[in-house]
N, C-alpha and C positions, 0 to 999 in steps of 0.2 A: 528434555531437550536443553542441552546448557551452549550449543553451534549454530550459528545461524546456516541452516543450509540455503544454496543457493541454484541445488541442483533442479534441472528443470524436473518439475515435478505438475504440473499443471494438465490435467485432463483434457482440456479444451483451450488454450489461452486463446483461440480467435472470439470464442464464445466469452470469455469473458474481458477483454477490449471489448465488442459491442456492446457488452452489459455498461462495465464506467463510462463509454460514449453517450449508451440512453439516456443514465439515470445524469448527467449533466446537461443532456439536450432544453433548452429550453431558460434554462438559468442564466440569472447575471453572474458578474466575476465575486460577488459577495458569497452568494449564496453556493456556489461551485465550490468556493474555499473552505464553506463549511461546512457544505457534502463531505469533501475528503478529509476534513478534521475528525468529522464523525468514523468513517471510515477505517480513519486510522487506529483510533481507538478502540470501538470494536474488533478491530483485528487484532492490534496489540492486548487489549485484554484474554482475549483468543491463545493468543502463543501464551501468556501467563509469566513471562520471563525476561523482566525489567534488561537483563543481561542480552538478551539474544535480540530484543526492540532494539538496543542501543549499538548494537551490531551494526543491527540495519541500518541504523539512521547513519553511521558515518559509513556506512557503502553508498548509500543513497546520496551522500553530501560528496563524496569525495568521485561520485559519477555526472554531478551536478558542474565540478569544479573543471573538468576535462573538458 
């Protein structure tokens, strides 16, 4: 994988939106932020490719910025 695809590819995405809504229910804004810290890294370690993480993050930054 050297692309960050972005094609929808997700089985269930309503099933996983209530999944991230749970696992935050309940939490301060501290602890929330280091849920998806964690998250993110597990995922990124996941894809394995420093190249296609930093993909994301400037689509991610640059959907932020809109």
């Amino acid at each position: 994988m050297k692309d960050l695809d972005t094609s929808p590819r997700l089985d269930d995405p309503d099933a996983l939106y209530e999944a991230l809504v749970d696992a935050h229910r309940d939490l301060d804004a501290e602890a929330s932020r280091r849920l998806d810290a964690r998250l993110i890294l597990l995922l990124a370690n996941h894809i394995g490719s420093v190249a296609v993480v930093r993909e994301a993050i400037a689509a991610a930054r640059a959907a932020a910025e809109e």
